[in-house]
C-alpha angles and dihedrals in degrees: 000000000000127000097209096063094073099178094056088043088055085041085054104042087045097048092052094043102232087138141016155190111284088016116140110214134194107207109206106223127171093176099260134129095276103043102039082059091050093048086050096046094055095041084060103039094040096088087049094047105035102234127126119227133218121189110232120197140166136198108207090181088225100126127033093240090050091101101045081056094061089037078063097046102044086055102045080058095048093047085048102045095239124128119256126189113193128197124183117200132177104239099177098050087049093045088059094035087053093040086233137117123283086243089052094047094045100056089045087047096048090045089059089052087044088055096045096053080043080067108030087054101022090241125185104187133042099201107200123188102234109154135193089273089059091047095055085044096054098047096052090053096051084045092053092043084067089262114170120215095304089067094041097065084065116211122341122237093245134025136176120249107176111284104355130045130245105231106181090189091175093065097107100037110094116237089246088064084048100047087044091051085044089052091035095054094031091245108180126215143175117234115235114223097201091067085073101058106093091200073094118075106211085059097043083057091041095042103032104012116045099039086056089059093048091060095076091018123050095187109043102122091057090038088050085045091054089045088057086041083055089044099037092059087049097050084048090064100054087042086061099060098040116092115221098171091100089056101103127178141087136242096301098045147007133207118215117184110242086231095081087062079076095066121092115272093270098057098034090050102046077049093061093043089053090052087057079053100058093058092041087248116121102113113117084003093130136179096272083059096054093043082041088056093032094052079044091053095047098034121021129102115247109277102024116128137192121214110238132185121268083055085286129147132190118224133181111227123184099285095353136068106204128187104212123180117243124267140202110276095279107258123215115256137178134203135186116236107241139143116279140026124341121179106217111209113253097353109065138257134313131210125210123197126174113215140172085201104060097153093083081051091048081043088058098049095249124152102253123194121190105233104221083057101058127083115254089218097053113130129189103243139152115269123278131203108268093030112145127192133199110224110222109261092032147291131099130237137159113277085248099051105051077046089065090038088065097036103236105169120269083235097053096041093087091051110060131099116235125175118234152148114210115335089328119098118212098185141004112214111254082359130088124288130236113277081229083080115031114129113246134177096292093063126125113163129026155183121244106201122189132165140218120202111213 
């Protein structure tokens, strides 16, 4: 495709759909050759195709010369009328604190910049300047991680981020194309130093790699692009006949039945790659993590865990393996009961109301305690070693033990809230709540207790 035929590049971008009339895209620029183009590209093509354009940057304070790029770029949008919305962010620092690689730590940190200009402009597309070069780059690095067929169709087109959609409309353009629009429209750019350093291995593919197979094939990065389209039909095939309904989580954890273990490697293992998915991890994931997780999920014992990149780890629960991302050690906290709301630190939020008419409460499934019945002095607080609990109905157990019972999860076990005076708990958030303090037909007031997971 080339870029200086504007009018077949807008045909393409409209006919596909990556972006439309009425559409309000965030274009990601760092300042460099490609998306500079693509910043130019979409200013001039916004009035043609209808679409309004904000400028998306982010400082990732890697490199000494990062915020005189955004400086550049702040002030090419302001020269040129175009919004620009700009984020700084200390990469390094996150990449220690998360125990992960500068690259990692950079793209989670960029998609968290993508989703907060989403909601401060009401953006529905996220437009990157990925071109055919990048491609060929990505799907050689999957191929040399050990990737099966789902890395080796390289980046789609398209890919859902929240609310909003990543287009990427230049991946099939070539960076020549790029470099001579650039020249021809007196784009200007800032070079980034660190493309040069090979430690990172996009750049030791793009800088050593690459330049040596050219040399006895000219082609090879469209010829490497045609070979992910081959395998990305194929991919899509077997996509279609897996179920991932079943897969449940949210962006720090997901949950996968055990019983998918059961489906042959190609099913099971396009499974656990759409769970990485599901929490916007799967960079440096390779084939030796899903047969880690899938010899885990066949073979291991309940509650035994593997370390994985990204500051992941996989761990077998009861009738789910779940890869969780790691969290700070639990700390103890305490709360006092009271009506209303209490947000409870690393679990959610807990309301509180006060009724003579509990029975519509009961109706809805929500946890109900008779007032009279319930210490004055309870707090909400974490678990502690020698609490007991009185199942309703009867029977006393420890607190750990019911826990296990009902198979909460042994990660989840310090976080939640439980109600209690003294070493008796009275109630366990989401959970039941102590016979000490079920409502009968003597009741007259009651708490209505109800819980919202963050």
């Amino acid at each position: 495709m080339n870029l200086e035929n504007l009018d077949s590049v807008v045909d393409f971008i409209t006919e596909t759909k990556l972006i439309e009339s009425g559409d309000r895209v965030g274009v990601g620029v760092s300042g460099g050759v490609d998306s500079m183009a693509l910043l130019h590209f979409l200013n001039s093509a916004a009035e043609e195709i209808g679409i309004e354009i904000v400028a998306v940057n982010l400082n990732h304070n890697i490199r000494p010369g990062s915020r005189k790029d955004s400086q550049f770029v702040s002030k090419y949008c302001r020269e040129n009328d175009i919004k620009f919305a700009g984020y700084s962010v200390d990469v390094p620092t996150f990449a220690k604190q998360q125990k992960i690689g500068i690259e990692a730590a950079a793209r989670i940190k960029r998609f968290e910049c993508y989703e907060a200009a989403v909601k401060r402009f009401k953006l529905n597309k996220i437009a990157l300047a990925h071109h055919q070069g990048d491609q060929a780059e990505t799907i050689l690095l999957h191929i040399f991680r050990g990737s099966g067929i789902a890395g080796a169709r390289g980046m789609g087109m398209t890919r859902n981020l929240g609310d909003a959609m990543i287009v990427r409309p230049f991946l099939e353009t070539t960076k020549s194309d790029i470099v001579a629009y650039n020249y021809r429209n007196q784009v200007p750019h800032v070079e980034d130093e660190s493309n040069t350093d090979n430690q990172f291995a996009r750049n030791f593919i793009r800088n050593q790699v690459i330049p040596i197979i050219k040399t006895e094939w000219r082609n090879v990065e469209k010829n490497i692009v045609d070979f992910g389209k081959n395998c990305e039909s194929d991919d899509a095939y077997l996509n279609g006949i897996v179920n991932l309904s079943s897969l449940l989580g949210d962006e720090n954890h997901v949950r996968i039945p055990l019983n998918f273990f059961a489906y042959p490697y190609p099913v099971i293992s396009r499974i656990v790659l759409a769970g990485f998915d599901k929490i916007f991890v799967r960079e440096n994931i390779e084939k030796k993590h899903i047969d880690m997780i899938i010899s885990l999920g066949l073979t291991g014992e309940n509650g035994s865990r593997a370390d994985l990149p990204n500051n992941l780890f996989a761990v077998k629960e009861y009738e789910y393996l779940s890869i969780v991302r790691k969290s700070t050690p639990a700390i103890s906290k305490k709360y006092s009961f009271k009506v209303g709301r209490t947000n409870f630190f690393e679990y959610g939020t807990i309301i509180v109301t006060k009724t003579i008419s509990h029975k519509d409460a009961l109706s809805r499934g929500l946890m109900v305690i008779d007032v009279d019945k319930l210490p004055r002095a309870s707090k909400w607080r974490t678990r502690k070693d020698g609490d007991n609990f009185t199942k309703f109905g009867g029977g006393t157990k420890a607190l750990n033990a019911y826990l296990i019972d009902k198979k909460v999860p042994a990660r989840l076990r310090d976080k939640l809230p439980v109600l209690a005076f003294g070493s008796e708990i009275y109630a366990i958030a989401g959970i039941e709540i102590s016979d000490h303090v079920k409502t009968d037909r003597e009741t007259i007031e009651a708490y209505v207790l109800e819980f919202v997971k963050d």
